[in-house]
N, C-alpha and C positions, 0 to 999 in steps of 0.2 A: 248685278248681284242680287237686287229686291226681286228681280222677275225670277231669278234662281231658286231662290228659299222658298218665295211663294212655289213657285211648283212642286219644292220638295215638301211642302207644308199641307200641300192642298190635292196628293196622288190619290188615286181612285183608292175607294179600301178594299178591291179586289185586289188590285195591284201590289198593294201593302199588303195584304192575305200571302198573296205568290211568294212576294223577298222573303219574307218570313219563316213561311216552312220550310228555306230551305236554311236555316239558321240554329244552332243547338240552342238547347232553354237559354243557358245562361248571358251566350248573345243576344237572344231577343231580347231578355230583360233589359238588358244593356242600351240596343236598340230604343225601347221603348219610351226612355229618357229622353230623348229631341223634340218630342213637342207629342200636344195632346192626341192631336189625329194617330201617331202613331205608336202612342200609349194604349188608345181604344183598340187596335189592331192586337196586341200582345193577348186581348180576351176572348178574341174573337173561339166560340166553341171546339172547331177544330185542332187546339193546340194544348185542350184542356182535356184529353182523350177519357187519359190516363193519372190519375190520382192519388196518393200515397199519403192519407189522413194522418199523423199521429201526435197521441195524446200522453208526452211521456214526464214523470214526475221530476225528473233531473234536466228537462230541458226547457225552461222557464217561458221561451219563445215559442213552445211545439202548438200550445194549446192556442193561442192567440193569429197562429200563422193557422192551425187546423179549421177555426171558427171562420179566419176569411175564405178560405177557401171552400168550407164548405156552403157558405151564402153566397157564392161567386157563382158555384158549379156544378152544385151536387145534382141540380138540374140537367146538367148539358151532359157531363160524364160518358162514358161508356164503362168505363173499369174503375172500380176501387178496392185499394186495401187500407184495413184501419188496424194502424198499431196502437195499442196503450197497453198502460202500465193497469192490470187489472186489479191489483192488488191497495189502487187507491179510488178509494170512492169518485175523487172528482175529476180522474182520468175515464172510470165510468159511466160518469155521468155525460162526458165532450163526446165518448165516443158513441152512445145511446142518441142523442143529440144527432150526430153526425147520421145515426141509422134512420132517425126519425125524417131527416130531409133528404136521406135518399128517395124515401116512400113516394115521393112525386115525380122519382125519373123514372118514367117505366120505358126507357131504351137501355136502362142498366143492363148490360152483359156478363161483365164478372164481380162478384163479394167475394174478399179475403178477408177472413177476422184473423189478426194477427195477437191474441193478448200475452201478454208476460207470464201469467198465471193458469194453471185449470182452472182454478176458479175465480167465482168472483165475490168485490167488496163493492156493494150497492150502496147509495147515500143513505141516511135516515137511521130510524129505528129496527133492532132483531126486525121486530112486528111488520115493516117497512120496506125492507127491504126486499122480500120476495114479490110482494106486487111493483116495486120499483123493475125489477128483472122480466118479471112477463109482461106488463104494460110499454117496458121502452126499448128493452131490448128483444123480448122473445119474438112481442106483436108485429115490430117493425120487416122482422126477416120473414114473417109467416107473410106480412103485406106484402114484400117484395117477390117473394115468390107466386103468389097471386096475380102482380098485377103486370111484372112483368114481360114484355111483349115474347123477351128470346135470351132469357135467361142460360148460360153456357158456363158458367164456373160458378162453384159456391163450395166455400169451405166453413165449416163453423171456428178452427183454431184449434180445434181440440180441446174445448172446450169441455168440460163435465157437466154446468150443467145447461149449455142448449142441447148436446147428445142426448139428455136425459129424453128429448122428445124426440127423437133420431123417428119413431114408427111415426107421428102424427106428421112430421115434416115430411120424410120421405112420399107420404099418401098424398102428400098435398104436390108434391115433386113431381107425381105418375098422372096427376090430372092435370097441371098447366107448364109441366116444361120439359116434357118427355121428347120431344120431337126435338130440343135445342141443346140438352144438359151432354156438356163435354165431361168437365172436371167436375168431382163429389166428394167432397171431404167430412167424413163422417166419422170419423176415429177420435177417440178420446186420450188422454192421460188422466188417471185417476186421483184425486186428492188421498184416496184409503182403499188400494186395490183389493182389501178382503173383503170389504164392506160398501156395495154402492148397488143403487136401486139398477133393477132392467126391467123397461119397457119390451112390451111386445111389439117384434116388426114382421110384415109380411114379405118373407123372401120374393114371393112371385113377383111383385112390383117391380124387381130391375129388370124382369122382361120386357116393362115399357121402353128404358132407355136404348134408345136403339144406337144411339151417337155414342155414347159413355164410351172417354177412354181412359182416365184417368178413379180411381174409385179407392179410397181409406172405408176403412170400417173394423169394428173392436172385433175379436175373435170369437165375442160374447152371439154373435147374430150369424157366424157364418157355420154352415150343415152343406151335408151333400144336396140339398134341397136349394140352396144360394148358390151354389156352384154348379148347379144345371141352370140356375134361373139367368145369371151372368154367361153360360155355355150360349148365348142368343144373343150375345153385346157383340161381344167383339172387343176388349180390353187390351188394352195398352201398358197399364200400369194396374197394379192391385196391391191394397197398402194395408195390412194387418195389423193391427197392434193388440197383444196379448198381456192381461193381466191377472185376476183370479179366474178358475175355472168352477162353473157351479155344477155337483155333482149330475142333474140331469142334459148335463152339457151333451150331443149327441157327436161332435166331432165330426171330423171326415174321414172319407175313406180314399185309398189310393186310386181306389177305378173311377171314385168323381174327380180326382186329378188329373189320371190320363183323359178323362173325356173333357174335362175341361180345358186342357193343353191342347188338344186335339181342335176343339171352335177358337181357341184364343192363340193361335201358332205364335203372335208376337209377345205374347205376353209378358211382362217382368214382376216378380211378386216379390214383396218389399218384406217383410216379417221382423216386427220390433217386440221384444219384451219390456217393459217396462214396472218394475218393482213387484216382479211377478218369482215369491217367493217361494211358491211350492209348486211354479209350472215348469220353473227352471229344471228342478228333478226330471220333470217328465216329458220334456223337450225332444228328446231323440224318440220314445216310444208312442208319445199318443199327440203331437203337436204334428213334426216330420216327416213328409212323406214321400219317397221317392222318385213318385211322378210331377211332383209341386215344382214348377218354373221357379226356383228362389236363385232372385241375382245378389239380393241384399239379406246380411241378418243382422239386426242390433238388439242387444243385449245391456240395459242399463238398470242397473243399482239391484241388481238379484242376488248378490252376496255371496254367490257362490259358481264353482265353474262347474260343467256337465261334459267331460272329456268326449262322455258317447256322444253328445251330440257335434262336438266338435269332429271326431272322426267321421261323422255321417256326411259332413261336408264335401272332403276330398272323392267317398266313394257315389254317392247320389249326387252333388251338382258339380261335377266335376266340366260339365261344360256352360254351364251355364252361372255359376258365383263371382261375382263381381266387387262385395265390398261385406266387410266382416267388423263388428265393433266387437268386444267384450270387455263394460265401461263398470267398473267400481270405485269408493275411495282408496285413497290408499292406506289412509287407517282404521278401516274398516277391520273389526276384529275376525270376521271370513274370510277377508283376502288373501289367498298364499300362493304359492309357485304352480301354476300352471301344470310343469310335468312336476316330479316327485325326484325324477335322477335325469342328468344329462343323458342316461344311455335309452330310458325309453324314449318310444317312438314319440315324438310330438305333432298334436294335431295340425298345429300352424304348418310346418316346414311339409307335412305330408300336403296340405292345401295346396299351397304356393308350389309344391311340386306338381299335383295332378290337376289345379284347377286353371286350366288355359288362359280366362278370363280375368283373372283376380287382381283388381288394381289398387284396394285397398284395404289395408291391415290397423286397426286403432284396437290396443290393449293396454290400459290402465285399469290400475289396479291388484298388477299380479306377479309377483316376483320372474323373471324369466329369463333364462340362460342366454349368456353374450354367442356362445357359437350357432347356438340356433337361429338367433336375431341376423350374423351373419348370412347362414345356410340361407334363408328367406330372400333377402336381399339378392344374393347369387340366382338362386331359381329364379328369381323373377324380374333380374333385371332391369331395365327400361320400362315394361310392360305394366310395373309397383308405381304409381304414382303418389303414394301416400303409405307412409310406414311412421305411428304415430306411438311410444312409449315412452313414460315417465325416466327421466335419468335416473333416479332414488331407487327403479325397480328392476335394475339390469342386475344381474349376477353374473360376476366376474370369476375366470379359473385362473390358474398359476401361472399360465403363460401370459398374463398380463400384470406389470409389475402397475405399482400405486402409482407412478408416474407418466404412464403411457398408456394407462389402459381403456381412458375416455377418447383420447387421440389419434391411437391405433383403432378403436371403434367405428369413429366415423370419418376417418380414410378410406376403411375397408368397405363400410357401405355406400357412402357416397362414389365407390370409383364402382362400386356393383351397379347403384341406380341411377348412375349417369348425371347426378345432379347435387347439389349441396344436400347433406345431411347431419342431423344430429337428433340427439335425444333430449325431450324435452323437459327444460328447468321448472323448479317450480312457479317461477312467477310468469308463467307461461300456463299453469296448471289455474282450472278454476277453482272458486274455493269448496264446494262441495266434493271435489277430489282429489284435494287436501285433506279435507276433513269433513264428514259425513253429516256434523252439525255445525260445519263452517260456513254453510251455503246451503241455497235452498234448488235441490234437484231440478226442479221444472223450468229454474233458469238457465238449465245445459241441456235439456233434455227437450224442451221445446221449440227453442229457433234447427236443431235438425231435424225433426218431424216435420215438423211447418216447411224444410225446403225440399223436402220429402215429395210434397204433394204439390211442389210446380211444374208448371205444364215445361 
């Protein structure tokens, strides 16, 4: 039995490398308890690929388990993403920390900055804090992107303000990672979408990325000039997000969308509004355009609905629209009833009628008819995998008495979409749509951007 243990005590460490991989984390760990040899195996680089830092102010454990890991591996790594709470200085500070020891792997392949916040709260003084952001956090990413070898994803988070140098970063992108850059996350959320600084960027640059499949970027930088210069990628995914528009804004046109559809045949273009209060108005006429590949559109906290552009859906992407938000609070003093009468036509049910593709429906915010919620559901079937509104915001007709009318609801649509349904309670609602100052937007509004831009 000693000669037994010794052998299992004393197996090659390639040996122990093989059992290993083929083990899920949490049995290695597990593993890793029977003796030291094969504790040193659980570290070995290859099992450390992949990383998942985070620095979150309600999880007392995150920062502590973050700091080992980062002095374990931030070397070895291939991929990270770093979650924190950015709204607290000294979750800023771990995860600044965590960028700063990246700066030495230069076999990094992917950055994900995941923060909670657009912006950010740096440690120190007002006076303090903006050199705490460009010294530990801005420096670090510009290092990484310098130094290394075959850089293939990078996202800033959406952050406001690394975007704020979105031109200096992208230049530095076209000189050392053009030949490797997959995924580019360049899009922001705004802290004050009427009011925020733009840099100037040079469109022709995305002519370097020849790989680029993946690409976010604020509405603010894109012209028919960006959209011939990406005409030369090859794009997979294209991720807009729209906020103020500044009057010398030049827009696009529809023939740089057909020729852009045209070099990007697979392309899916994602299109988010976000707190964008007077583009909302002008969404169907100077944002929309016919030839535009839109599989996705979200629409959050614009205060108001644009029927026209709702109808542009069903007759312009009728083969190609795939998932529709139009997110407000619900006591949002703009919010009201989508149609005006049961008998006009409604955008949704016309969608779900013409749009072949369309698998998901999310409207909160907006008072709207129980038969038309039905009519939806029937159109589309099985094909609806997501059909998502507030209980509070259904409107009920006569043929549903007080007692059976949430009942009969979702019978009817659950035996339509083939799968349990209902409509959703408030404590199922966040509190920002609940109430407009119950909750702070960017915590609804940013973990779906951010899953927006995975590969």
């Amino acid at each position: 039995m000693a000669t037994e243990e010794g052998c299992w005590n004393n197996l090659p460490s390639v040996i122990l490398v093989e059992v290993f991989s083929y083990l899920p984390q949490e049995d290695k760990i597990r593993a890793s308890s029977t003796c030291k040899q094969w504790r040193c195996a659980l570290y070995h680089p290859s099992f450390w690929q992949n990383i998942h830092f985070k620095a979150k102010t309600r999880d007392q454990n995150s920062m502590s388990r973050t700091r080992y890991l980062t002095n374990c591996f931030a070397k070895k790594l291939r991929n990270a993403t770093v979650s924190f709470d950015s709204l607290d200085p000294l979750c800023v500070q771990e995860a600044a920390r965590v960028l700063q020891k990246l700066c030495d792997n230069d076999h990094l392949r992917r950055l994900m900055l995941m923060p909670s916040h657009c912006r950010f709260e740096c440690p120190g003084r007002i006076d303090e804090q903006k050199q705490f952001f460009k010294k530990h956090v801005l420096k670090p990413v510009r290092v990484l992107v310098e130094q290394c070898r075959r850089l293939e994803a990078l996202s800033l988070g959406c952050s406001e303000e690394l975007t704020v140098y979105v031109g200096a970063l992208l230049d530095l992108l076209a000189r050392h990672q053009a030949c490797s850059l997959r995924h580019l996350g360049l899009a922001s959320v705004k802290d004050n979408p009427d009011d925020y600084l733009l840099l100037d960027l040079d469109p022709s640059l995305f002519r370097s990325f020849q790989m680029l499949q993946v690409l976010s970027v604020d509405y603010d930088y894109v012209s028919d000039t960006m959209l011939a210069a990406l005409g030369e990628v090859g794009l997979l995914r294209f991720i807009i997000h729209v906020h103020g528009i500044e009057d010398t804004h030049p827009g696009t046109s529809n023939a740089a969308w057909t020729t852009f559809v045209q070099n990007n045949a697979n392309c899916e273009l994602r299109l988010t509004l976000i707190h964008s209060y007077e583009v909302v108005d002008i969404l169907h006429s100077d944002i929309l355009k016919p030839s535009m590949p839109l599989t996705h559109l979200k629409v959050f906290f614009c205060e108001q609905l644009n029927s026209l552009a709702l109808h542009r859906l069903s007759s312009w992407y009728a083969k190609s629209l795939r998932s529709l938000w139009w997110v407000d609070s619900l006591a949002s003093a703009a919010s009201h009833c989508l149609v005006e009468s049961a008998e006009e036509p409604d955008p949704l049910v016309m969608a779900a009628w013409r749009c072949s593709k369309l698998e998901e429906i999310i409207l909160l915010g907006y008072k709207y008819y129980v038969d038309n919620l039905v009519a939806i559901a029937r159109l589309r079937g099985h094909t609806l995998k997501t059909l998502n509104i507030a209980a509070q915001d259904i409107l009920y007709d006569m043929d549903y008495t007080s007692n059976n009318q949430e009942l009969s609801l979702q019978y009817e649509v659950s035996e339509a979409l083939g799968m349990v349904w209902s409509p959703l309670p408030d404590s199922e609602l966040h509190d920002v749509i609940l109430n407009p100052t119950g909750g702070d937007s960017d915590e609804f509004i940013l973990p779906v951007v951010l899953r927006d831009q995975e590969l």
